[in-house]
N, C-alpha and C positions, 0 to 999 in steps of 0.2 A: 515101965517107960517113964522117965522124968518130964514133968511139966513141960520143961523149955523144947525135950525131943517131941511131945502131943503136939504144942505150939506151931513147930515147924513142917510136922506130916500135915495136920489141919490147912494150914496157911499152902502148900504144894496142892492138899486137894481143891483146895479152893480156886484156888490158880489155874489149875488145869481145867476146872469146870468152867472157869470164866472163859478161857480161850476156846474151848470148846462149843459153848456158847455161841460166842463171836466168830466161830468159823461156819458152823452151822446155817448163822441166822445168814451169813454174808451169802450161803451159797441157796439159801429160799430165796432171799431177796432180788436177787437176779435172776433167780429162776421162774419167779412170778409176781415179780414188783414188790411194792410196798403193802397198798391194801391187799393185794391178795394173798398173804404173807399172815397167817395165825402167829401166838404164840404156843398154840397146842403142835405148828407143825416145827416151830423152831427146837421147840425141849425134844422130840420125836428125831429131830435129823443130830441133833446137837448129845442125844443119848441120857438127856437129864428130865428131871421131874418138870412141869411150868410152875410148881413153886418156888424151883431154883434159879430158871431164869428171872421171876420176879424178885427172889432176894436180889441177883447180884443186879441188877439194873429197873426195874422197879414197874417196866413196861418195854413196849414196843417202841413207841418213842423216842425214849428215852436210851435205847439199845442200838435202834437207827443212825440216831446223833453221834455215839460210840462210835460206833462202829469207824463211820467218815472220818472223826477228829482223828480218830488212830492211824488209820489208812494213808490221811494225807502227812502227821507226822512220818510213818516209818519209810513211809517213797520219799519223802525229801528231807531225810536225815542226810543222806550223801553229799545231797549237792553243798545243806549246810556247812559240811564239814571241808568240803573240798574251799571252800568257798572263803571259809577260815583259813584254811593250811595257804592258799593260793598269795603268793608277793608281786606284784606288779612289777616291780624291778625297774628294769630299764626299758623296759619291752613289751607297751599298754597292747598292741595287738594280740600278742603270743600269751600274754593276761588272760584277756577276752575268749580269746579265743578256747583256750582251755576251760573259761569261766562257761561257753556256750554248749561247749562238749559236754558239760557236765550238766547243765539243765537239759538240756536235749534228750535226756536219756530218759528223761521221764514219761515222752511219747512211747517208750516201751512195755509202760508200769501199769499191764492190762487191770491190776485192781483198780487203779486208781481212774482209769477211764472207763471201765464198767459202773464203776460208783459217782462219777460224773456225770455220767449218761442218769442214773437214777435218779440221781439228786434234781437233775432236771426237771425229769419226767412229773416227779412231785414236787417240784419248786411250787404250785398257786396251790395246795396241799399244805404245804410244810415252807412257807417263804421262811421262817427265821433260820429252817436248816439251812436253806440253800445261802440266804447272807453269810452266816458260820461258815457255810463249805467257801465262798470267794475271798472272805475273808481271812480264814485258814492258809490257804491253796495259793492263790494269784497273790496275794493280799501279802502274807507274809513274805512270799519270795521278792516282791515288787520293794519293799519297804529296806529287805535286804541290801539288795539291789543299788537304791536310792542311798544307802547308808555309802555302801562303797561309791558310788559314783560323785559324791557329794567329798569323800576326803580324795579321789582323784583328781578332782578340780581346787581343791584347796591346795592339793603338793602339787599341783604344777601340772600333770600331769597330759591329763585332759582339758577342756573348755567344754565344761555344763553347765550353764546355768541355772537348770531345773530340774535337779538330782532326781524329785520324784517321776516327771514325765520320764525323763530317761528311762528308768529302770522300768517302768513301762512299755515304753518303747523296745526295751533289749529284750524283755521277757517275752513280748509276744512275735518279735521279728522270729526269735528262736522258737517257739511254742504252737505259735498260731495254725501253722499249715499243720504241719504230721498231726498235730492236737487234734486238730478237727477230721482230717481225713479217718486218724483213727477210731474217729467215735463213730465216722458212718461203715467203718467197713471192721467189724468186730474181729473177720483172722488177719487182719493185716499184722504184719511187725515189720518191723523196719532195719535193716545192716547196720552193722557199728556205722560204714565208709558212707551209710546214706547222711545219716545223722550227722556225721562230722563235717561233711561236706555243705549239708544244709545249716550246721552251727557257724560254719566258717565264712559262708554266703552270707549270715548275718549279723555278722562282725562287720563285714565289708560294707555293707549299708550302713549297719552306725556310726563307725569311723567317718565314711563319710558326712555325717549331718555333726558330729561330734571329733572335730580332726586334734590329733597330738599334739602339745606344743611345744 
């Protein structure tokens, strides 16, 4: 076997232990919170030695913190991307509005409100995780948000004045109820037509405090 082909089975098995790892630890950690979360039980669920979960992340910790940073990227890959693709055109509502359908869906994204919920529960534990996780989370989509709101009132479009509050404002008009209902009722899931419906009732409120021009 040539170097470069060792290189590349090494690098897959590596890979795959790490995710393994990390799906493992995600399904202890819910299963019995944070402290009471070994890493003797993580290597056990996860099929690896606990020298391997310390190689690839060096602790608990430290695997924790992982874990969430990942979590909250790969749930709102989407919306960034929609978010990109999305032209305002001629038609700020019909914008929005798709712009709301598209966050809204994350009230669906049971990792992501499972690991919310956690992140909580150990937030006076672990405060710099849970800063990381708002700031990840809210934090980046908000900033998003504020970016576009901020050139929609520059081309004309809109009337904001305070790009950040705004985007604040939009993110939680949309987010705020299912987000929370769904943290207290863990089988909830919600319909596409709920969600749309509730995206589109919150367009309508912002339009209103923030009208066309």
């Amino acid at each position: 076997m040539s170097s470069g082909k060792t290189r590349d089975w090494r690098a897959e098995r590596s890979a795959a232990k790490r995710a393994a790892i990390i799906e493992g630890a995600m399904a202890c950690f819910l299963r019995t919170g944070y402290a009471g979360t070994s890493v003797d039980e993580i290597a056990a669920t996860a099929g690896v030695s606990k020298q391997t979960v310390y190689q690839h992340f060096g602790g608990k910790e430290r695997l924790f913190t992982e874990i969430a940073m990942e979590t909250i990227d790969d749930v709102g890959r989407p919306f960034f991307e929609r978010l990109a693709a999305l032209d305002p055109g001629d038609d700020p509502k019909a914008f929005l509005c798709a712009l709301a359908r598209a966050l809204a869906t994350i009230a669906n994204e049971r990792r992501l409100i499972d690991l919310r919920r956690l992140v909580i529960a150990e937030a006076l534990r672990f405060p710099q995780l849970a800063r990381a996780f708002a700031e990840r989370a809210p934090g980046r989509t908000i900033e998003a948000l504020a970016e576009t709101f901020a050139r929609l009132d520059r081309d004309g479009v809109l009337r904001i004045p305070d790009p950040y509050v705004a985007g604040e404002q939009f993110n939680w008009l949309v987010l705020a109820v299912p987000v929370n209902r769904a943290m207290f009722d863990p089988g909830l899931r919600f319909t596409e037509a709920e969600l749309e419906r509730h995206a589109d009732e919150a367009v309508r409120v912002f339009l209103a405090a923030y009208p066309a021009r």
